[in-house]
Each structure stands twice: as structure tokens, then as C-alpha cells.
C-alpha positions, 0 to 999 in steps of 0.5 A: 662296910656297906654289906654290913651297913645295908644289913643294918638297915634293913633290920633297923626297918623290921623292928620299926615296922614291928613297932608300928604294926605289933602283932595283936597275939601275945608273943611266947619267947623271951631272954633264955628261951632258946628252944627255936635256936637250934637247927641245921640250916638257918639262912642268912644274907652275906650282909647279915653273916658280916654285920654279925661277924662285926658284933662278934669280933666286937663284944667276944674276949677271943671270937678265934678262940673257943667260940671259933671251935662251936661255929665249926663244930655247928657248920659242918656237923653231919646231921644224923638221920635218926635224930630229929633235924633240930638239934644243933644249938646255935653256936653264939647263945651263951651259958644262959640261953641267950644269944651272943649277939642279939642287937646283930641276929639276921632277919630269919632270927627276928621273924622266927616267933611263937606264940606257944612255949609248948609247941617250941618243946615238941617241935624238938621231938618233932621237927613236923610241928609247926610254930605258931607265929605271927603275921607281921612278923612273918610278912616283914621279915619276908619284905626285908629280905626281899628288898636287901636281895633286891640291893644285893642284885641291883649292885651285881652280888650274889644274893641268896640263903646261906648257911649262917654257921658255915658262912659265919666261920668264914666271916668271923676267921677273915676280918676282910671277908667283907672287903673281898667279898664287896670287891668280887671275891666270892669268900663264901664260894664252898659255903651251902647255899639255899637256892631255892627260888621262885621265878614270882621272887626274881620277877618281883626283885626285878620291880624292886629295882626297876621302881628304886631306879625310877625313883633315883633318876 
């Protein structure tokens, strides 16, 4: 379990420093909100995806069941061109609006805030709006990323923005997903990948470990 633990921990450090650095803007979103909570590409880690397969698994009466079917249906829908590129719901927000697996959502969840109900609202018209956000959020969730990319690499896994409802489905139908993947059977192979990265990111990664090396010797 040390992808999911890693995942773990590196969410624990984003809501610690939240709270040691809270945003001075009053933030908008609240239980049942869920305005943000469709998309057709959110990106997650492999240790985020497990860690929130593990919660699933753990608090649904029948994850292969019904809820199985919305993750498929969400992971591999063909987004329609005249629609705006925002409307696939999350599969894990309840009846409620609230998410299904809250105390395990990945950090592009955490860090994705606003200050504007309003703008959450036409953003769904149109996906050019921008939601006004807040620094710490922003700047944390970057860092944390970024350092459990840099765990990932250090110890010679992929690491990158993967389809969170494709790589889920993956997770959620395979209980040793985790186990394989952390033994070098790359389980998340045909799931869609953000590969977009800045060599200034590589670079820096390369620093994380190189300082963390340092540190251990």
C-alpha cells in the first residue's frame, strides 16, 4: 500500500498548510455544491486514483455495482463538440451533490476553489470562464503535486495526469491494481495521460530528489 499511503500523505501536507496559510478570500463552495464537479479530464496520480479506489471499495455497498456503470459511462464518454466541455458529473457525487469520496478526493480536487458561485454557473455555459481561485490553494496543490511526482520518479514509476474516471474504473474493478502497478505492471497502460510537461518541471523534480537524497545520506 505505499502508492496509496504516499497519496495519503501528500494530501494530509495540503490541508495542513491550508491551515497554517488559509486564504484571506472567503471561499464560495460548500457540501452539495458541485458546479466544478464535472469535466472531461480531471487529472490525478496513480497513488491519488488507488488511494480513492481503496475509500470506494471501502464506504460503497456495491462499488462493481451501479456506480462501476457511472465510472465507465463518465471514463470513456465521447464529448460532444457542440456542447460546452464541462458536463460530465463526477461519477462519486451522490444524490446530494456531494462527493462520494470526499476525505480521499485528489489534490486537482482540493486546489480547485472559488470564490464566485456565479462564475461556478457560467463557467458551465462557458467552459472560457475563469474561476476565481485563490493563492494557497493554488500554490499548494502545485507543490504537492510536484513533490509526489517527485517520489514517483525517484523510485522509477510513471508519474504524470491521468484520466482520474478512466484510471479509476481501472482501480476500482482490480483490487491488486495497486500491488501490480507498484511491482512494474503498468495496469494503467490504455488509460489517457496528460503528458504535458514543462522541461523547467523535470528540472525541478530533479532537485526534489537530488535535495531529498542529500538529506537521507
Amino acid at each position: 500500500a505505499r502508492a496509496s499511503a504516499a497519496a495519503d500523505i501528500a494530501q494530509q501536507v495540503f490541508e495542513a498548510s491550508l491551515r497554517r496559510h488559509p486564504p484571506r478570500a472567503r471561499i464560495a463552495c460548500a457540501k452539495g455544491c458541485a458546479h466544478c464537479c464535472r469535466s472531461n479530464f480531471v487529472g490525478a496520480s496513480i497513488p491519488e486514483v488507488v488511494l480513492q479506489a481503496r475509500r470506494i471499495r471501502e464506504a460503497w455497498p456495491d462499488p462493481q455495482g451501479e456506480l462501476r456503470q457511472r465510472i465507465d459511462a463518465a471514463a470513456f464518454r465521447t464529448p460532444d463538440p457542440a456542447e460546452p466541455s464541462r458536463v460530465v458529473p463526477c461519477p462519486v457525487l451522490g444524490g446530494d451533490g456531494a462527493c462520494g469520496a470526499y476525505d480521499a478526493r485528489p489534490l486537482a480536487c482540493r486546489g480547485y476553489v472559488s470564490v464566485s458561485v456565479d462564475a461556478c454557473i457560467r463557467m458551465l455555459a462557458d467552459p472560457k470562464v475563469e474561476i476565481p481561485s485563490t493563492r494557497p490553494h493554488v500554490f499548494f496543490r502545485t507543490r504537492c503535486t510536484t513533490a509526489l511526482w517527485a517520489a514517483l520518479k525517484a523510485n522509477g514509476l510513471p508519474y504524470a495526469s491521468y484520466h482520474l474516471h478512466q484510471a479509476l474504473g481501472v482501480a476500482v474493478a482490480a483490487e491488486d491494481a495497486e500491488a501490480r502497478w507498484l511491482a512494474g505492471d503498468d495496469v494503467f497502460a490504455g488509460v489517457r495521460v496528460d503528458g504535458t510537461r514543462k522541461p523547467e518541471v523535470e528540472a525541478f523534480l530533479d532537485t526534489l530528489i537530488g535535495v531529498s537524497a542529500l538529506g537521507n545520506s
